[in-house]
VEXMIFI-362850 format. One record per residue (C-alpha): x, y, z. Coordinates in nm, 3 decimals. Layout:
<recs>
<rec X="X" Y="Y" Z="Z"/>
...
</recs>
This chain:
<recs>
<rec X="0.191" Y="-0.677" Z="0.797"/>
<rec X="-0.134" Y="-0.764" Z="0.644"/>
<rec X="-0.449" Y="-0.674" Z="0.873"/>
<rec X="-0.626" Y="-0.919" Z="1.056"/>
<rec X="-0.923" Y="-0.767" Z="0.951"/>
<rec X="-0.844" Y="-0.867" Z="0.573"/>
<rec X="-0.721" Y="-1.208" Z="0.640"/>
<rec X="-1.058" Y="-1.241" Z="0.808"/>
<rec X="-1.287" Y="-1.089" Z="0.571"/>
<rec X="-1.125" Y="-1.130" Z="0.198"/>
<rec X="-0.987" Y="-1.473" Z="0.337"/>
<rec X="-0.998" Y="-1.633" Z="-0.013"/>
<rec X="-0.804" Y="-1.288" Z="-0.213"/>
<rec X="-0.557" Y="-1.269" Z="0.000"/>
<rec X="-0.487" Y="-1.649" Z="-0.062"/>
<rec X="-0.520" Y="-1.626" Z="-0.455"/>
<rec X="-0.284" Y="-1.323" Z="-0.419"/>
<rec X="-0.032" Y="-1.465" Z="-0.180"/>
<rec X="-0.022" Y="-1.765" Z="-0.476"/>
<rec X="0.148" Y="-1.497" Z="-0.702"/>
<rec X="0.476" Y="-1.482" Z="-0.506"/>
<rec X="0.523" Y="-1.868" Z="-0.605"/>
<rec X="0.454" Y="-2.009" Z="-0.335"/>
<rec X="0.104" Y="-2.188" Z="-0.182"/>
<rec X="0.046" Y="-1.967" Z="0.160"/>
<rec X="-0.311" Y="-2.100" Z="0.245"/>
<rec X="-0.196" Y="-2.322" Z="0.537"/>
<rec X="-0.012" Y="-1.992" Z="0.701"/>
<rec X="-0.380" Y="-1.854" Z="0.647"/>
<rec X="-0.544" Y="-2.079" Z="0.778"/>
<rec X="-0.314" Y="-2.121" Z="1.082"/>
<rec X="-0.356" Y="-1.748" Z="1.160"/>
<rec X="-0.711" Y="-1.753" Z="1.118"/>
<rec X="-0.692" Y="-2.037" Z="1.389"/>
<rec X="-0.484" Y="-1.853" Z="1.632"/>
<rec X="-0.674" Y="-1.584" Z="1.629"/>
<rec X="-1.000" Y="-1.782" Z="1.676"/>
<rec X="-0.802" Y="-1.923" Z="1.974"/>
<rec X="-0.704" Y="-1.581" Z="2.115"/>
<rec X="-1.075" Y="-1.429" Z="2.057"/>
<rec X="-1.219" Y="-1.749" Z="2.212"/>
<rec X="-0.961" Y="-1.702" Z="2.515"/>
<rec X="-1.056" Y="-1.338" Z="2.553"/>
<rec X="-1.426" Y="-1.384" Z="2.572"/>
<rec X="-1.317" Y="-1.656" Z="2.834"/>
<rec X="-1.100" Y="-1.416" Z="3.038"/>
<rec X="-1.383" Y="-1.142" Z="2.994"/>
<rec X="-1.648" Y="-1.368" Z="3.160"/>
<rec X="-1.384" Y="-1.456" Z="3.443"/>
<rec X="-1.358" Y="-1.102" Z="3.529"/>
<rec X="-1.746" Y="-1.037" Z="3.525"/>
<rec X="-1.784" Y="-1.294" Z="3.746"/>
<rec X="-1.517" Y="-1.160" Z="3.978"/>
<rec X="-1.651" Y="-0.853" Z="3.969"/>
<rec X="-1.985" Y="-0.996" Z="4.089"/>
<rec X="-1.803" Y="-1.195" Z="4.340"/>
<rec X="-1.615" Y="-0.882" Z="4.504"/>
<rec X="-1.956" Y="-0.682" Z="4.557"/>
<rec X="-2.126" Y="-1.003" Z="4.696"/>
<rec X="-1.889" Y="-1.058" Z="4.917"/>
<rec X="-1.853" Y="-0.699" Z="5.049"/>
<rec X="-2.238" Y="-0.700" Z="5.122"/>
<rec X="-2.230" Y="-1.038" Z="5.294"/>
<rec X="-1.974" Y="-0.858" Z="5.549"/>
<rec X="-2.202" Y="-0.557" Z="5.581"/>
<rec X="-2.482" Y="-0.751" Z="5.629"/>
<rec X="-2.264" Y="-0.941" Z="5.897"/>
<rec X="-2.279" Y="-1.256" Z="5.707"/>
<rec X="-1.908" Y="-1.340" Z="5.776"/>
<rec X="-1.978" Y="-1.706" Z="5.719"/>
<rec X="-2.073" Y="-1.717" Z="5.347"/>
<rec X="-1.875" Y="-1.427" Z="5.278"/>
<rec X="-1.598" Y="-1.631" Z="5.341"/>
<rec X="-1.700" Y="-1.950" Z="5.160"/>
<rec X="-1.730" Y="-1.660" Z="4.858"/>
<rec X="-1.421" Y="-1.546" Z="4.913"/>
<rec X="-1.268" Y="-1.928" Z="4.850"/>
<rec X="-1.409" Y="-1.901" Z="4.543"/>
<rec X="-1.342" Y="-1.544" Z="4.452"/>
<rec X="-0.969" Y="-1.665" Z="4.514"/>
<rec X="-0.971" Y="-1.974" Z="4.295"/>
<rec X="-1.080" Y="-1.786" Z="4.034"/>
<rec X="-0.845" Y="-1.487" Z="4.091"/>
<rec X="-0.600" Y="-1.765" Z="4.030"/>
<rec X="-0.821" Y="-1.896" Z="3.676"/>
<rec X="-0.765" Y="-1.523" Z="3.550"/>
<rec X="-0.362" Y="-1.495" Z="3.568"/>
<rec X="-0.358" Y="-1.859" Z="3.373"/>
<rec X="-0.614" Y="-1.730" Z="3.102"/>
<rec X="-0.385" Y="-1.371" Z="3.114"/>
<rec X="-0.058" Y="-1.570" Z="3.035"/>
<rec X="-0.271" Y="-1.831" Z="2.784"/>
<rec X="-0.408" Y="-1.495" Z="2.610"/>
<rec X="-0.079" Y="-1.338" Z="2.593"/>
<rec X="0.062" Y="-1.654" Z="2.460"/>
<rec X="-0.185" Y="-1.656" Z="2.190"/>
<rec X="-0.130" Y="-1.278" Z="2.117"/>
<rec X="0.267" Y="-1.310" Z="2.067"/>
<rec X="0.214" Y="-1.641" Z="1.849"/>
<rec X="-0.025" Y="-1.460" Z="1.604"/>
<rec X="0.167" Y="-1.112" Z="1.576"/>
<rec X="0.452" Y="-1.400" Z="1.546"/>
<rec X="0.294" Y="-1.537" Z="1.254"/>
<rec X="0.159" Y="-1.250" Z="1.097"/>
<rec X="0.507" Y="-1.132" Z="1.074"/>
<rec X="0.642" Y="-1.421" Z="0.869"/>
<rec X="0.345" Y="-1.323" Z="0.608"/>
<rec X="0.419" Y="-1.143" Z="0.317"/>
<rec X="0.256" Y="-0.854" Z="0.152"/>
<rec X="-0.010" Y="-0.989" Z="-0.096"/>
<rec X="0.097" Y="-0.864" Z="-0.446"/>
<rec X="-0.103" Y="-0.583" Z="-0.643"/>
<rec X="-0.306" Y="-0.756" Z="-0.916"/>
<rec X="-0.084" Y="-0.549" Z="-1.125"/>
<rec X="0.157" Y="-0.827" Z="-1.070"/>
<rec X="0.176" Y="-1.157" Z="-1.239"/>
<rec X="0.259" Y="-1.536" Z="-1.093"/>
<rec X="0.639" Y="-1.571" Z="-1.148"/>
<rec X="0.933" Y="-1.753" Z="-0.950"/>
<rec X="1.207" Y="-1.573" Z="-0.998"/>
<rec X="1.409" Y="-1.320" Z="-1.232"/>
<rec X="1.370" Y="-1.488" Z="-1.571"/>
<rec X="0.986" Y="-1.395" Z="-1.541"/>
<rec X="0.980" Y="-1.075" Z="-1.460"/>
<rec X="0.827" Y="-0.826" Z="-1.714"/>
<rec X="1.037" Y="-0.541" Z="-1.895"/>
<rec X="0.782" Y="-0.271" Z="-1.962"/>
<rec X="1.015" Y="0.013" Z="-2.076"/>
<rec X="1.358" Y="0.029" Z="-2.245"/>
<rec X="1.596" Y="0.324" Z="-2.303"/>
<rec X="1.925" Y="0.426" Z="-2.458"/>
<rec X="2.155" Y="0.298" Z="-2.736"/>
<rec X="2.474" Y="0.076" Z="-2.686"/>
<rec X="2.739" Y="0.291" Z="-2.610"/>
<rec X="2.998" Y="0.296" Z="-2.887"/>
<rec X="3.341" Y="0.180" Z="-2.670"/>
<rec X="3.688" Y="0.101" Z="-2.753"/>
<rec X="3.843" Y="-0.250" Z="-2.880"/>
<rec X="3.844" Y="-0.429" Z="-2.568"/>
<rec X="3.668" Y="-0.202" Z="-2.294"/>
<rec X="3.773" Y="-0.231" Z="-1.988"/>
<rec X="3.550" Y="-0.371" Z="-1.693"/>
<rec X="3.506" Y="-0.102" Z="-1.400"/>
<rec X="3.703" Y="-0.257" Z="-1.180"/>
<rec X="4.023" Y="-0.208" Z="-1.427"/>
<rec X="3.947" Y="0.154" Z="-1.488"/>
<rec X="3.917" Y="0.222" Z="-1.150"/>
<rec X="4.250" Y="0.082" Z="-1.091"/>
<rec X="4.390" Y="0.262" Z="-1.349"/>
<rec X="4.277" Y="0.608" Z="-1.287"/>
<rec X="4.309" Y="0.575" Z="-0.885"/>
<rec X="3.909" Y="0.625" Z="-0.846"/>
<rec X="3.845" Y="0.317" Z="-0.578"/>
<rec X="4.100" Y="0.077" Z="-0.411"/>
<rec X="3.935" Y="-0.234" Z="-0.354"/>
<rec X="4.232" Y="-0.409" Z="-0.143"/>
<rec X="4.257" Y="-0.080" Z="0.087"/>
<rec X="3.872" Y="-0.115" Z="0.208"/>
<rec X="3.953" Y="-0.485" Z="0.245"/>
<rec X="4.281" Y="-0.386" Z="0.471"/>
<rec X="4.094" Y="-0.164" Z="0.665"/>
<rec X="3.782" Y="-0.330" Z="0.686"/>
<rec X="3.675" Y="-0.644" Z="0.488"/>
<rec X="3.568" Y="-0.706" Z="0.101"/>
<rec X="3.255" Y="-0.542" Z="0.037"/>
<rec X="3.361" Y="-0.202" Z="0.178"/>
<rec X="3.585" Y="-0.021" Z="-0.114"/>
<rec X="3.779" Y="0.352" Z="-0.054"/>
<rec X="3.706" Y="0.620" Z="-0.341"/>
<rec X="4.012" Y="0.842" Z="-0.381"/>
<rec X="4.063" Y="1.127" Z="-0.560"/>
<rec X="3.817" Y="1.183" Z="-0.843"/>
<rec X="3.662" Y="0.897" Z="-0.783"/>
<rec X="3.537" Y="1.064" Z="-0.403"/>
<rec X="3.441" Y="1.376" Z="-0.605"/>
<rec X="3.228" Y="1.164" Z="-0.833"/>
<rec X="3.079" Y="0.984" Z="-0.557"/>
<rec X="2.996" Y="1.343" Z="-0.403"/>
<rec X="2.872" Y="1.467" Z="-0.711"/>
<rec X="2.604" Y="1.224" Z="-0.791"/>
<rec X="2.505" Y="1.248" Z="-0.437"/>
<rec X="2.440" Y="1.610" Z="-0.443"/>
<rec X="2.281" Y="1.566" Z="-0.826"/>
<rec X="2.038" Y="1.316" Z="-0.725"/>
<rec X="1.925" Y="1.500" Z="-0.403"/>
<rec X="1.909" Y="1.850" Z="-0.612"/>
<rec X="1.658" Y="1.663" Z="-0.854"/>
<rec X="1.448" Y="1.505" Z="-0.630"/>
<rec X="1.403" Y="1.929" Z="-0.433"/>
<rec X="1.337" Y="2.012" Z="-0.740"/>
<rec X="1.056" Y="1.771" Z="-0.764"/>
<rec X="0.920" Y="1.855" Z="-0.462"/>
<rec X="1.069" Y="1.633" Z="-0.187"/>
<rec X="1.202" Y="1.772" Z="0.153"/>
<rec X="1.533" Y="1.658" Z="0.277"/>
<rec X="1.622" Y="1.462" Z="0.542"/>
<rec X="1.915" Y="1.338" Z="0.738"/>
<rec X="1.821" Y="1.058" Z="0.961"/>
<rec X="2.040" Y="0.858" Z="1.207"/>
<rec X="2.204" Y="0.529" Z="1.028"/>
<rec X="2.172" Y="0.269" Z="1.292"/>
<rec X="1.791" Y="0.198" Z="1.392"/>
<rec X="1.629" Y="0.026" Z="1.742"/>
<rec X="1.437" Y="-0.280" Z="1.674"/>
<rec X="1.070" Y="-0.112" Z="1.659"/>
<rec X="1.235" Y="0.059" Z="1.323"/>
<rec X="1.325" Y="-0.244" Z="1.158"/>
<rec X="0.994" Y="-0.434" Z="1.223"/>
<rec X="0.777" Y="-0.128" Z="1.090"/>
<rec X="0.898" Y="-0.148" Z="0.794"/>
<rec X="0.942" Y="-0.540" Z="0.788"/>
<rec X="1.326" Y="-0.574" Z="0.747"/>
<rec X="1.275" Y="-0.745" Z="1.112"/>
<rec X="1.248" Y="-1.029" Z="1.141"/>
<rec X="1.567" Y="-1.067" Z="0.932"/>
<rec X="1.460" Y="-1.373" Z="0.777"/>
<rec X="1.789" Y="-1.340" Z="0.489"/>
<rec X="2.057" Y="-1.227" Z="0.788"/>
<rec X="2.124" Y="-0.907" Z="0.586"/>
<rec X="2.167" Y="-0.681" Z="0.903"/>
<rec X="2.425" Y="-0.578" Z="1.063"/>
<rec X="2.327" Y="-0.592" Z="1.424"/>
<rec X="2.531" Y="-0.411" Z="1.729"/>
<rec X="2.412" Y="-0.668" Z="1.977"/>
<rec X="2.540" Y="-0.424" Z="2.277"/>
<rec X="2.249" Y="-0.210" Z="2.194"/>
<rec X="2.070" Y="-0.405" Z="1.962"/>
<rec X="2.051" Y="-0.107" Z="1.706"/>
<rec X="2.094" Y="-0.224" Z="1.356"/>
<rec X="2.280" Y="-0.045" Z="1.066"/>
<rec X="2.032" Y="0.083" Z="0.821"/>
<rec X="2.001" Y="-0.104" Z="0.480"/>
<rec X="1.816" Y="0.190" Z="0.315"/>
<rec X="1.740" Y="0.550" Z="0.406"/>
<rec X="1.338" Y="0.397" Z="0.413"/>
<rec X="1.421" Y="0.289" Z="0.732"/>
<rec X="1.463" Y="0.541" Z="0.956"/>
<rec X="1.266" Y="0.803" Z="0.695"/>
<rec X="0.954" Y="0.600" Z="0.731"/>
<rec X="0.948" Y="0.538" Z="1.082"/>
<rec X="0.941" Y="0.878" Z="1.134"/>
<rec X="0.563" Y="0.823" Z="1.104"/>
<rec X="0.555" Y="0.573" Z="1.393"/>
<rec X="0.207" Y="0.586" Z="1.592"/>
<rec X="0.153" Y="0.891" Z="1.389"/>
<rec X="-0.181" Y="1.031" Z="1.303"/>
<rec X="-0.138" Y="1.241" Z="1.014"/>
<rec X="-0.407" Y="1.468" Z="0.889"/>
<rec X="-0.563" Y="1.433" Z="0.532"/>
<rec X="-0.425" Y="1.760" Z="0.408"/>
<rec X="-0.113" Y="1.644" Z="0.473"/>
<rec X="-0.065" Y="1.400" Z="0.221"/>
<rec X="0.110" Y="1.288" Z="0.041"/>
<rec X="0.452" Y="1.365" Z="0.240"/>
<rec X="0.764" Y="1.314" Z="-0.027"/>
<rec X="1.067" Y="1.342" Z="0.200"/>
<rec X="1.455" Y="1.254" Z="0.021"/>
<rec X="1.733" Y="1.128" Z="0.218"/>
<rec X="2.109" Y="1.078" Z="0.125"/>
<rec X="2.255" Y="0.775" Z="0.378"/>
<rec X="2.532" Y="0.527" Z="0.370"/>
<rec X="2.355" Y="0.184" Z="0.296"/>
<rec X="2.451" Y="-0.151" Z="0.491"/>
<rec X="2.371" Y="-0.499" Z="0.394"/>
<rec X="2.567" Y="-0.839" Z="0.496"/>
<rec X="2.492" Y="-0.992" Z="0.154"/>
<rec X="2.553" Y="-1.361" Z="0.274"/>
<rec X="2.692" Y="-1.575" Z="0.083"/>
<rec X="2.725" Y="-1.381" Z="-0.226"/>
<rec X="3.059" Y="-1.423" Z="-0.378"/>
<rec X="3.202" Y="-1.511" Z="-0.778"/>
<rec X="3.259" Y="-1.313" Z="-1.062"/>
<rec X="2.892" Y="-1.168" Z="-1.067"/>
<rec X="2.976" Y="-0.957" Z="-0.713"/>
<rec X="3.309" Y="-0.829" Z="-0.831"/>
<rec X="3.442" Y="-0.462" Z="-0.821"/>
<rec X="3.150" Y="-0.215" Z="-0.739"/>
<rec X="2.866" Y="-0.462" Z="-0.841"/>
<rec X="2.790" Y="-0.581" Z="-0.494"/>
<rec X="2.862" Y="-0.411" Z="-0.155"/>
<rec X="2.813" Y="-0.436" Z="0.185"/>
<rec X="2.873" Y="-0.084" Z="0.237"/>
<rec X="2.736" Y="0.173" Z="-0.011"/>
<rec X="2.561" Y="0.507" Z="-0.092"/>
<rec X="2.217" Y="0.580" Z="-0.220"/>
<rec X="1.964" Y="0.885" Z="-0.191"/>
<rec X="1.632" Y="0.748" Z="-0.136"/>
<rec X="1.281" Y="0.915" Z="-0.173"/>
<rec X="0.994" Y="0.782" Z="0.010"/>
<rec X="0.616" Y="0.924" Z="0.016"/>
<rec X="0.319" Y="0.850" Z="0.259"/>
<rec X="-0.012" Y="0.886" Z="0.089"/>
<rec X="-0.362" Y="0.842" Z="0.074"/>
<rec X="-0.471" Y="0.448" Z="-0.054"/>
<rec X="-0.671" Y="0.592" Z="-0.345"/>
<rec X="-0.361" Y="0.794" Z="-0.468"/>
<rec X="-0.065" Y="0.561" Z="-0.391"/>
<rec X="-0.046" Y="0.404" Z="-0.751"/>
<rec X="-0.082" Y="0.750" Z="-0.920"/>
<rec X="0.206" Y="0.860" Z="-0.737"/>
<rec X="0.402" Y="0.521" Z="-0.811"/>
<rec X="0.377" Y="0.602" Z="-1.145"/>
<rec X="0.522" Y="0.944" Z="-1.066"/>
<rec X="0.834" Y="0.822" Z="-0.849"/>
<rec X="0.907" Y="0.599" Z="-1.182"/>
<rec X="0.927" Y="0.908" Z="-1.389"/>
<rec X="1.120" Y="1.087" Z="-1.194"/>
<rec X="1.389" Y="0.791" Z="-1.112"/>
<rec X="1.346" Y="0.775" Z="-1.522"/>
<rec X="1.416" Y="1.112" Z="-1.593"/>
<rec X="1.749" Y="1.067" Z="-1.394"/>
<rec X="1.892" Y="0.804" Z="-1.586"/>
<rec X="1.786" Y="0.948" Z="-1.900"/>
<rec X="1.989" Y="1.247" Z="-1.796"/>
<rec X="2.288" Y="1.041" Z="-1.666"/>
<rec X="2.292" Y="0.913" Z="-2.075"/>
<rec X="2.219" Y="0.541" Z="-1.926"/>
<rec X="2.075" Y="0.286" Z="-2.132"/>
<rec X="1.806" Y="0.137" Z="-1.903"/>
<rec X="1.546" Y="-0.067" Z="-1.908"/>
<rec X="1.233" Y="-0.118" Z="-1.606"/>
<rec X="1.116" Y="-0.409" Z="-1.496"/>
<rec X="0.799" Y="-0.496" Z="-1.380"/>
<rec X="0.875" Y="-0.786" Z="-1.078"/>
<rec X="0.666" Y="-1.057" Z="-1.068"/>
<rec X="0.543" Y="-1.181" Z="-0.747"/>
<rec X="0.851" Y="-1.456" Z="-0.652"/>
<rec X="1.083" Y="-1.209" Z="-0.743"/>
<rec X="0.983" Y="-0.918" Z="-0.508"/>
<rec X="1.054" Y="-0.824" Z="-0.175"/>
<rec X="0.880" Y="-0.959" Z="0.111"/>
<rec X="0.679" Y="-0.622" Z="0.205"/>
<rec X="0.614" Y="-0.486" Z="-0.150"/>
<rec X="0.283" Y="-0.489" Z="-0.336"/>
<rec X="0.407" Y="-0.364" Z="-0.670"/>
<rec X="0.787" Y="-0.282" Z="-0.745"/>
<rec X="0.964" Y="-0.179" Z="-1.039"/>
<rec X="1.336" Y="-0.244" Z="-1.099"/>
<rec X="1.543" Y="-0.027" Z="-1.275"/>
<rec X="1.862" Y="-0.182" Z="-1.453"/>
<rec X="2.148" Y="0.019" Z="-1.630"/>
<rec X="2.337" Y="-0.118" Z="-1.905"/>
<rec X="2.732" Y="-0.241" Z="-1.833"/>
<rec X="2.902" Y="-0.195" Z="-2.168"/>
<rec X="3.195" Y="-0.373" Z="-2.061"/>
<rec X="3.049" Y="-0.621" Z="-1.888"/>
<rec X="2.759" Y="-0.688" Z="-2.128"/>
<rec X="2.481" Y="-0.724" Z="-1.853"/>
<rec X="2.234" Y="-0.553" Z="-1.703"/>
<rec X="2.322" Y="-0.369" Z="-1.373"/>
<rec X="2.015" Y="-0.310" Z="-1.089"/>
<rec X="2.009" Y="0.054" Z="-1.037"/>
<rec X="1.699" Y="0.130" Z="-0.846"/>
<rec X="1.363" Y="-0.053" Z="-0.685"/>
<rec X="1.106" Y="0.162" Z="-0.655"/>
<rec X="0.804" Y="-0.011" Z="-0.457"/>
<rec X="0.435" Y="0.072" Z="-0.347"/>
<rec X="0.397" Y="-0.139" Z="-0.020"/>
<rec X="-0.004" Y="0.005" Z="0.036"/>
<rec X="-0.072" Y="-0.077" Z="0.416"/>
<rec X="0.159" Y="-0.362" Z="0.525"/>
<rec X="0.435" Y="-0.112" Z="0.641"/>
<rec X="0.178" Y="0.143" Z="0.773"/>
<rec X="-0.003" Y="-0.168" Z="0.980"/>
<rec X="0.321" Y="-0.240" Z="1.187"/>
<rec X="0.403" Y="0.141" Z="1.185"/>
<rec X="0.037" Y="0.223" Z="1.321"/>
<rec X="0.031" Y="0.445" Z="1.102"/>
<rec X="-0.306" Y="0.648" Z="0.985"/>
<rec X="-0.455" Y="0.984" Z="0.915"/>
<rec X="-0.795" Y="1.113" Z="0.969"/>
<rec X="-1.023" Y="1.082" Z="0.661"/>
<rec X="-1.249" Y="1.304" Z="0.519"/>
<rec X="-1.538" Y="1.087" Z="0.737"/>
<rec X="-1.367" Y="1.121" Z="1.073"/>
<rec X="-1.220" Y="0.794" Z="1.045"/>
<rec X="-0.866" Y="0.697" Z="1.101"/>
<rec X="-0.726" Y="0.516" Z="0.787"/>
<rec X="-0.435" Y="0.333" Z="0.708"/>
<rec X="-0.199" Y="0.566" Z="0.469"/>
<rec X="0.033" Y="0.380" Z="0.189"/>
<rec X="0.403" Y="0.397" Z="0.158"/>
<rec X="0.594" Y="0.407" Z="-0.093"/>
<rec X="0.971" Y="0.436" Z="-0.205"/>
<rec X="1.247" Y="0.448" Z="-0.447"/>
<rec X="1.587" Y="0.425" Z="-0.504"/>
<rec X="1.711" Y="0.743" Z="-0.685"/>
<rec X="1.964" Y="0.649" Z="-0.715"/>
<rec X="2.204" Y="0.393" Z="-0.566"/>
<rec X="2.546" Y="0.494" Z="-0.591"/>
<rec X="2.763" Y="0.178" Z="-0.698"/>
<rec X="2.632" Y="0.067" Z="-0.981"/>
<rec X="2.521" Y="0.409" Z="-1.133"/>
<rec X="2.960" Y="0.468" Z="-1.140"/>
<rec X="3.014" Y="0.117" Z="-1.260"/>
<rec X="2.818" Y="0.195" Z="-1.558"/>
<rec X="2.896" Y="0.514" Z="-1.599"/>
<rec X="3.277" Y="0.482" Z="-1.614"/>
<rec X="3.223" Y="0.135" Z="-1.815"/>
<rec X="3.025" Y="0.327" Z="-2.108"/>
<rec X="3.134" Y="0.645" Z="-2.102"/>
<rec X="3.560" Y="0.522" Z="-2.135"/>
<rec X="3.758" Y="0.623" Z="-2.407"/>
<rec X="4.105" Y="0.559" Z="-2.545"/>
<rec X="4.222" Y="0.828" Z="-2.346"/>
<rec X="3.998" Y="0.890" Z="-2.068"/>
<rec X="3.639" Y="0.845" Z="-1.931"/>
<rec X="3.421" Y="1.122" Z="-2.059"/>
<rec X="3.103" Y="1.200" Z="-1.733"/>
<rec X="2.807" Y="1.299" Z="-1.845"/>
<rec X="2.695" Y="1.702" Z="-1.889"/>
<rec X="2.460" Y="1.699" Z="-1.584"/>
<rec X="2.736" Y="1.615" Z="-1.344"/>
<rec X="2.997" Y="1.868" Z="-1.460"/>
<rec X="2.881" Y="2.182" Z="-1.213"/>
<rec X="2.918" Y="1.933" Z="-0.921"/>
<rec X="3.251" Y="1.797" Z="-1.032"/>
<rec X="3.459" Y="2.062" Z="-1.143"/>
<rec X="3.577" Y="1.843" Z="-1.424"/>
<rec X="3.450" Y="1.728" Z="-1.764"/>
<rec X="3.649" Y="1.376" Z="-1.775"/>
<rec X="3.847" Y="1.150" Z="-1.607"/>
</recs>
């Protein structure tokens, strides 16, 4: 959630930035600016009602020690009426207080000026490209068929038991699932991260700190019982660890790494683009997220793309990153990158990872801040990455890596397999 105190002061950047995402925002500006004219104007109203009542109440008490029942009672008339004035400009002033947080919330982050105007996909920018074609057999085989034929996933069982969108991974498949779990949380220790296990379903305050509420797409799944939603990323519940937290400066930055299950309704997606492993509702992905200081966040940006780089260069992935321009990125980021693997069979680019620097619009709704080096409490930045997401990683992987006889996994993997090939 952008500040009020920005919208207020750098009224005119935040709407040349908000321009970026595609879209003209300068009306939902100006209408916030407006309610919260409203609400300040109201409050100053409500503050001079209770002065006055305040005056009121001793007046009265003297008149009664002074045995001037009489007026005191005339005073009291008054003192009641507005009594009465003060619970109307309470409700009025609460009124005004939902309807801006209300509106702030339907705001998006402004972009970084990092990012350029765009509208969608096609004008994104790719800044970095890695890997050769992978030399495959006369007609490869699409994932979907080689996991079929080598009893890795059973797409009809997860439907049985569940829906579409929720596969089974049998046999080796399971082991390779477990293996590039435990690969991609060993890296990330290695770089320094701390581990984390944190609950999959999240209350509502979770999902609105870090903006998936309000669910403006409808891609939660929500246990209306007790309104806890599964989580659609382990950023969820990892970032709202730091709820109403006030972290010191030698703290930062915190780099925490969680492996979850990953939940998202995906409406309406369906066709050949969403078949086999290349769009789930139910998935796996270790995530790394890090809270840090405003002046450092881009620094460490850069650093999270290295290391989500240095994964898929060991994985033997060709890959290329994307730089998202500002229609094409998520409603709380300032800057994101996208990472996309290369499908041999398929001959398209697969999305792998996001990694995103949101600087204080999640912190603002987390109340989240530390205590800089002047005493002051500060917004921190957040940041995170996908390193990696599970389904796509294995649909490329067993799309460029198959043979005539076999699907050979990459070096990196074999300690956590057991097995060289499939």
């Amino acid at each position: 959630m952008l500040t009020l105190n920005a919208i207020r002061t750098q009224t005119d950047e935040v709407i040349e930035r908000l321009s970026l995402r595609g879209k003209d925002r300068k009306n939902d500006v100006l209408e916030i600016l407006s309610t919260d004219e409203q609400k300040r104007s109201k409050q100053t109203e409500l503050e001079q009602a209770l002065a006055k009542s305040n005056v009121l109440a001793k007046e009265i008490g003297e008149l009664f020690k002074s045995g001037e029942a009489e007026k005191a009672n005339l005073l009291k008339n008054e003192s009641l009426a507005l009594k009465e004035n003060i619970k109307s400009l309470e409700l009025e002033q609460l009124d005004l207080e939902q309807l801006l947080t209300a509106k702030l919330y339907e705001l998006p982050n402004t972009p970084s000026t990092k990012v350029k105007l765009g509208y969608g996909a096609d004008d994104n920018e790719t800044v970095y490209e890695w890997g050769n074609d992978p030399i495959l057999p006369a007609n490869p085989l699409p994932h979907w068929e080689l996991t079929d034929k080598y009893k890795l996933v059973d797409f009809e069982l997860g439907n049985k038991i569940t829906g579409a969108g929720f596969p089974v991974y049998t046999g080796k498949g399971a082991r390779l699932q477990r293996a590039l779990i435990n690969f991609f949380l060993d890296e990330a220790l290695a770089a320094g991260y701390y581990e984390i296990q944190p609950p999959i379903l999240v209350n509502e305050a979770s999902g609105i700190g870090t903006g998936q509420l309000p669910d403006k797409e409808g891609q939660m799944y929500h246990s209306t019982i007790d309104n806890l939603y599964c989580i659609p990323t382990a950023e969820v519940p990892i970032t709202n660890m730091y709820r109403d937290v006030l972290l010191k400066e030698n703290e930062l930055p915190i780099k925490n790494v969680g492996y979850t299950p990953c939940f998202r309704r995906e409406a309406g997606s369906y066709g050949a683009h969403v078949r086999g492993l290349n769009r789930l509702h139910q998935f796996d992905k270790v995530e790394i997220v890090q809270i840090a200081r405003p002046d450092q966040s881009y620094e460490i940006l850069e650093e999270m793309v290295e290391h989500v780089k240095g994964l898929l260069t060991k994985l033997g992935l060709k890959f290329r990153i994307l730089r998202l321009c500002g229609g094409d990125m998520g409603f709380a980021s300032a800057l994101t990158y996208d990472f996309e693997a290369w499908s041999g069979a398929q001959q398209k680019w697969l999305e792998v990872s996001s990694t995103s620097n949101f600087e204080t619009f999640q912190a603002n709704r987390l109340k989240c801040r530390f205590k800089n080096k002047e005493g002051k409490n500060e917004l921190v930045h957040t940041l995170n990455g996908s390193a990696l997401a599970l389904p796509r990683i294995v649909a490329s992987l067993l799309e460029n890596n198959q043979t005539e006889d076999g699907i050979n996994l990459p070096e990196c993997l074999h300690p956590y397999l057991g097995f060289q090939k499939i």
